[in-house]
C-alpha positions as a Markdown table, in Angstrom:
| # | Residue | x | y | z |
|---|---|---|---|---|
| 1 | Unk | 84.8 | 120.2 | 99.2 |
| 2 | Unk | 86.7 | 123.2 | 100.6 |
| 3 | Unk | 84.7 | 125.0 | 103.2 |
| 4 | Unk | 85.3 | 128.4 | 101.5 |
| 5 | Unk | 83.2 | 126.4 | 99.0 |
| 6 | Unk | 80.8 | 125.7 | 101.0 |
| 7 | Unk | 79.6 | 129.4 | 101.3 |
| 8 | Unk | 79.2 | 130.2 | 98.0 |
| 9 | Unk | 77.1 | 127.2 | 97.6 |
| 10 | Unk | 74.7 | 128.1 | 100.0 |
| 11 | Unk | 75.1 | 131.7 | 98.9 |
| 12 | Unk | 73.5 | 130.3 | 95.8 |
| 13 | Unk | 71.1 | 128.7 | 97.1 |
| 14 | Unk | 70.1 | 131.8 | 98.9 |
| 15 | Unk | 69.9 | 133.5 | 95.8 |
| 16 | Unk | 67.6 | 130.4 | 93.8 |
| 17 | Unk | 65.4 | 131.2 | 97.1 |
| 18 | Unk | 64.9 | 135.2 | 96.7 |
| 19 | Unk | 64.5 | 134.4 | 92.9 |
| 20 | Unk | 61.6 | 132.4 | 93.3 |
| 21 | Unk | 59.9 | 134.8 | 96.2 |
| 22 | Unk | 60.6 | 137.4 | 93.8 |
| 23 | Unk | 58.4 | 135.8 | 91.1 |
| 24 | Unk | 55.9 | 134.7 | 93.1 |
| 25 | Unk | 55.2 | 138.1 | 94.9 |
| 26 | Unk | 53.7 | 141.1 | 93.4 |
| 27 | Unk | 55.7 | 143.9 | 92.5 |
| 28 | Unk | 54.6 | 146.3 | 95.3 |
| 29 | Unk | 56.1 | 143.9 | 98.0 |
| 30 | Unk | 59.4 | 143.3 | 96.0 |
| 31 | Unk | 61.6 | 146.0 | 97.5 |
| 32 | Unk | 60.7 | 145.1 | 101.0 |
| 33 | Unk | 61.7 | 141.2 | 100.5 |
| 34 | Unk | 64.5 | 142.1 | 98.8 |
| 35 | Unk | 66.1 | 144.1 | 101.8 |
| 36 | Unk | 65.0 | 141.2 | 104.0 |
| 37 | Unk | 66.4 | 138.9 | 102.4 |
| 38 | Unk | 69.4 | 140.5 | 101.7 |
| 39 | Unk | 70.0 | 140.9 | 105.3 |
| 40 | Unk | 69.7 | 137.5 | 105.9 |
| 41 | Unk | 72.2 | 136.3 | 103.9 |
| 42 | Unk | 74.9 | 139.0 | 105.0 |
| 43 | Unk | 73.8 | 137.1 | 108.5 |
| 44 | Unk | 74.9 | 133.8 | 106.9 |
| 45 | Unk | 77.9 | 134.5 | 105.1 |
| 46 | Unk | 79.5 | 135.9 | 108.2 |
| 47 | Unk | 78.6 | 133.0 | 110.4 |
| 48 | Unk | 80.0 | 130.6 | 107.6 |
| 49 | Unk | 83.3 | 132.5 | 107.4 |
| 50 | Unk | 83.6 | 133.1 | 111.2 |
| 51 | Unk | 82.9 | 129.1 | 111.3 |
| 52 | Unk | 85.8 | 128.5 | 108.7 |
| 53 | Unk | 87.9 | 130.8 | 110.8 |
| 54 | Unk | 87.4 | 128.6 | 114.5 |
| 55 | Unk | 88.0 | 125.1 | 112.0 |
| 56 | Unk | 91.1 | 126.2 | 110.3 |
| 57 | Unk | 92.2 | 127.3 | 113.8 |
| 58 | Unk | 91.4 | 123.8 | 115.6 |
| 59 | Unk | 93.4 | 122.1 | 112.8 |
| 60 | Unk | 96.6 | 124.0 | 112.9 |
| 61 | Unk | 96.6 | 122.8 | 116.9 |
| 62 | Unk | 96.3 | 119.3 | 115.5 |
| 63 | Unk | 99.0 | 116.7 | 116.4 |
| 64 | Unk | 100.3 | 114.8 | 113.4 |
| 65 | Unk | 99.7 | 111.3 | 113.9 |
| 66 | Unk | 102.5 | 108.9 | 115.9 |
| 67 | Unk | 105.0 | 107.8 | 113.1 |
| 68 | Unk | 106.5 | 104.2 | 114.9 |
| 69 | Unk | 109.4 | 102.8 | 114.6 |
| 70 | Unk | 110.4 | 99.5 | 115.4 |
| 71 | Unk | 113.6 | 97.5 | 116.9 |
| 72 | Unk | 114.9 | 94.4 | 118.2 |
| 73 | Unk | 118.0 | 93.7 | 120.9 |
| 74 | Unk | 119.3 | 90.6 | 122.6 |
| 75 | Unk | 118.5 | 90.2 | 126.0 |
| 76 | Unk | 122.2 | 90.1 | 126.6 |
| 77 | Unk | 122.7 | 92.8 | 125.3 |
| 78 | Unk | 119.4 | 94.1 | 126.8 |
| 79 | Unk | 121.1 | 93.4 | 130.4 |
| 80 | Unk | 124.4 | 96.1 | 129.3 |
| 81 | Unk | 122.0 | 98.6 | 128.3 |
| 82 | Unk | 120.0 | 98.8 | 131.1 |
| 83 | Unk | 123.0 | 99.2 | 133.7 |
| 84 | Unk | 124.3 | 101.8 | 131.1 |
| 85 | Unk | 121.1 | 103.9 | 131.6 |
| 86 | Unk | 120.5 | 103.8 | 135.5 |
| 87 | Unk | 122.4 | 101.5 | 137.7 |
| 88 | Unk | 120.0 | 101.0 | 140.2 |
| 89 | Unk | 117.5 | 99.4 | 137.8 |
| 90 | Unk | 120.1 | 96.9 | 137.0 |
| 91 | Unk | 119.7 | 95.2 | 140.5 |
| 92 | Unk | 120.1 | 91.3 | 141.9 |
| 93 | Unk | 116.2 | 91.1 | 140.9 |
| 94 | Unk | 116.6 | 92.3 | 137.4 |
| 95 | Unk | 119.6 | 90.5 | 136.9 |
| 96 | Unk | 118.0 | 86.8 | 138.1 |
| 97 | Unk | 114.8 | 87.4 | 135.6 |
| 98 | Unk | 116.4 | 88.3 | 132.4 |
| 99 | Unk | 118.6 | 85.1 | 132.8 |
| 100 | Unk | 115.1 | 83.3 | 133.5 |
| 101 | Unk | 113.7 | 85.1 | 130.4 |
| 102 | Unk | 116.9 | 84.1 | 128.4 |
| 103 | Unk | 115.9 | 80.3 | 129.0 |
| 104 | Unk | 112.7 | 80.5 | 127.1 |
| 105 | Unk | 115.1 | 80.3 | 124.0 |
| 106 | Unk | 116.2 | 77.1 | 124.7 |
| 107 | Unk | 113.2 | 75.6 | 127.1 |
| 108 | Unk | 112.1 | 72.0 | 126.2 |
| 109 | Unk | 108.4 | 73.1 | 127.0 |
| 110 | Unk | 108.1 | 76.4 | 126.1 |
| 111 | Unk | 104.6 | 77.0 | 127.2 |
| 112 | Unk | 105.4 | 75.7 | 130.7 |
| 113 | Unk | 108.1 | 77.3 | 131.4 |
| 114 | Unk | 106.8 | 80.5 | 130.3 |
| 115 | Unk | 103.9 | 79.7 | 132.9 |
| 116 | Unk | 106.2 | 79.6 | 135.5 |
| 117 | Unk | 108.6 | 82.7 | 134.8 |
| 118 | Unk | 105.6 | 84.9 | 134.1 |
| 119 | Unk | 106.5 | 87.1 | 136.9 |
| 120 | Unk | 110.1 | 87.3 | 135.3 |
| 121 | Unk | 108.9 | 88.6 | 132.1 |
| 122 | Unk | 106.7 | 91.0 | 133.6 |
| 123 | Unk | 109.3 | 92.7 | 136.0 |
| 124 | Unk | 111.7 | 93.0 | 133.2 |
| 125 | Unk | 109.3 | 94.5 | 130.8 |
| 126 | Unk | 108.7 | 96.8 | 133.2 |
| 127 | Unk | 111.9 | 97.9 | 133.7 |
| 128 | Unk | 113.0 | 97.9 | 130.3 |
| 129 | Unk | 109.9 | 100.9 | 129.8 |
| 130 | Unk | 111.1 | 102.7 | 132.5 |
| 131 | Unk | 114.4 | 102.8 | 131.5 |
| 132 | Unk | 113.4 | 104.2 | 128.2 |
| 133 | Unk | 110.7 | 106.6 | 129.7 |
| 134 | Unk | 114.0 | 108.1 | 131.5 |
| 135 | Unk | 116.1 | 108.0 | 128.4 |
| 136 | Unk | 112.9 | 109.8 | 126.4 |
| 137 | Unk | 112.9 | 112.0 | 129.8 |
| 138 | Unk | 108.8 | 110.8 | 129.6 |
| 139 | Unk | 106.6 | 110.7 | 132.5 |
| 140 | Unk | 103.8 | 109.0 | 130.7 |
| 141 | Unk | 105.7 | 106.6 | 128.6 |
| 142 | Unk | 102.0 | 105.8 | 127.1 |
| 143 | Unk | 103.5 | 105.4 | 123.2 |
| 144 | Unk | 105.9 | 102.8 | 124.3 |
| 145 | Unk | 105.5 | 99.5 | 123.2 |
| 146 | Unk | 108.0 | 96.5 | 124.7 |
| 147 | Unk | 107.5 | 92.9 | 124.6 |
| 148 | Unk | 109.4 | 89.3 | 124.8 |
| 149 | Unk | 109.3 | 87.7 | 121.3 |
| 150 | Unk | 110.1 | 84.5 | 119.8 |
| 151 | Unk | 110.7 | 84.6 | 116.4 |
| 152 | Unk | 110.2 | 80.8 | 115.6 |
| 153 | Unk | 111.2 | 80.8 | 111.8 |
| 154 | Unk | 111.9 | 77.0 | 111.2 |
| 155 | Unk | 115.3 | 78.0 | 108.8 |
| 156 | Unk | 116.7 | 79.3 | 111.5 |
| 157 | Unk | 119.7 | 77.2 | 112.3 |
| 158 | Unk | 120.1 | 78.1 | 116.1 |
| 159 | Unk | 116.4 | 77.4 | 116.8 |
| 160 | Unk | 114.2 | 79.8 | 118.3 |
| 161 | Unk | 115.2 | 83.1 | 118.5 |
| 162 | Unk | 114.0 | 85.4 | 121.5 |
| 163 | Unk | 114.3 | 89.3 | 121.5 |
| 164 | Unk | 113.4 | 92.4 | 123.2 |
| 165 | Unk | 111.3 | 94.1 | 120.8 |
| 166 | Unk | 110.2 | 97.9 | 121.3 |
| 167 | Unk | 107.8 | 100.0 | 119.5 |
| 168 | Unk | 108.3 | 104.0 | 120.1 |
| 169 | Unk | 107.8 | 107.2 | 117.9 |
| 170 | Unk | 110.0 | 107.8 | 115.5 |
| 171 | Unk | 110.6 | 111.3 | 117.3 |
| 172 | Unk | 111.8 | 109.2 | 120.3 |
| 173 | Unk | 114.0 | 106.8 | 118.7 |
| 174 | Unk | 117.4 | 108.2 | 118.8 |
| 175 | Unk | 117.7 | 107.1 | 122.4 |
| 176 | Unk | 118.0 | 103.6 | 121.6 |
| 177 | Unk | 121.6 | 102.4 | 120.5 |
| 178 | Unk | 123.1 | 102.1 | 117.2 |
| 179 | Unk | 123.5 | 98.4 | 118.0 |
| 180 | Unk | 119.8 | 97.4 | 118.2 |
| 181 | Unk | 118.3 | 95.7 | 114.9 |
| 182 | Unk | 115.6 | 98.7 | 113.4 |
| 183 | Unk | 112.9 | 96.8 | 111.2 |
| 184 | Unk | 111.4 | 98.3 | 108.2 |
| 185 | Unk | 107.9 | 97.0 | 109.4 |
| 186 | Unk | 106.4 | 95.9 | 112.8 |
| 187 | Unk | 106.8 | 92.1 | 113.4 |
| 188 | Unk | 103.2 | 91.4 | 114.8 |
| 189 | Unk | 102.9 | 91.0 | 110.2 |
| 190 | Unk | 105.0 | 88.1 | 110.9 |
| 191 | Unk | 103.2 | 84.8 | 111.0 |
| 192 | Unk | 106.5 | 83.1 | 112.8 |
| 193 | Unk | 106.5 | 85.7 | 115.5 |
| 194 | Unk | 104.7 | 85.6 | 118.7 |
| 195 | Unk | 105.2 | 88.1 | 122.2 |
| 196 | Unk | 104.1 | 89.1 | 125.1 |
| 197 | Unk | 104.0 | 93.3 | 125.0 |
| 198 | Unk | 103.3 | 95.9 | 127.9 |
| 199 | Unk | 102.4 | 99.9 | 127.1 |
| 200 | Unk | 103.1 | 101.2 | 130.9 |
| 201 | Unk | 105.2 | 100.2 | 134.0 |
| 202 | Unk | 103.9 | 97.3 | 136.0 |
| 203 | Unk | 104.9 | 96.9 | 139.2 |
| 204 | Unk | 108.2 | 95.0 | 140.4 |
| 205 | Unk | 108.0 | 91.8 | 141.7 |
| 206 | Unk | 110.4 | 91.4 | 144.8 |
């Protein structure tokens, strides 16, 4: 129900209340109710309209809700990106972790060896959101979404495939390349997909 609605319901209400006072008083007293009442609901009205007034004005300051959008790169590709972006975050470090985070793809015990380049995954997560918080020109960087996925789809003919997937507003999204896969849907729907995911910088492990 419309708020403007709203007045003229209780307006009526009002009105089914002076009715029955009406009836049940004598006639001498009727003028004087009336002009109470009256008054009253002149009260009311205005506070219901200057109420609808302060709402419609709160609303029209409301942010539309985050649209997403979704991609997925290689980390080779990942690794040309980043120096393409800011040099310096491209460093010996960096370097040495995505190539440790490449061999998850083709690791003969995955769960192990993601044990022991944990700290791998984590510094280049972390770069990869600053690197798009500079691109977005974002000091917060809180509605970025990046992860290391495995998309383990047992038709796939090269095995297990491992991406950098990223999760952004779609406000945000022309800053990544042309080249990156966009996906009609996120891929946590996917049964086959698992990740590891990070909203906000963590800090680099020397």
């Amino acid at each position: 129900m419309k708020l403007e609605n709203i007045v003229y319901v209780l307006g009526g209400l009002i009105v089914g209340f002076i009715i029955g006072m009406l009836l049940a008083t004598d006639s001498d007293d009727t003028d004087a109710i009336r002009t109470v009442v009256q008054e009253v609901v002149s009260e009311e009205v205005e506070t219901l309209r200057a109420d609808i007034a302060d709402i419609g004005a709160q609303s029209a300051n409301l942010r539309p809700a985050m649209i997403p959008e979704y991609f997925l790169v290689s980390f080779e590709e990942l690794e040309s990106w980043l120096g393409s972006v800011d040099e310096e975050l491209l460093d010996d470090t960096v370097v040495a972790d995505i190539q440790n985070v490449i061999g998850l793809g083709t690791a003969e015990n995955f769960g192990q060896y993601f044990i022991d380049q944990e700290d791998s995954v984590n510094n280049v997560l972390s770069v990869v959101h600053q690197a798009l918080m500079e691109e977005a020109g974002n000091d917060e960087g809180s509605l970025f979404t990046v992860c290391v996925g495995v998309d383990d789809d047992p038709y796939n003919p090269l095995g297990q495939g491992l991406y950098l997937y990223v999760e952004l507003p779609a406000e945000t999204s022309e800053i990544i390349p042309k080249e990156w896969e966009y996906l009609e849907e996120p891929k946590e729907n996917d049964m086959l997909w698992s990740s590891v995911c990070h909203t906000e910088p963590l800090e680099i492990i020397e």
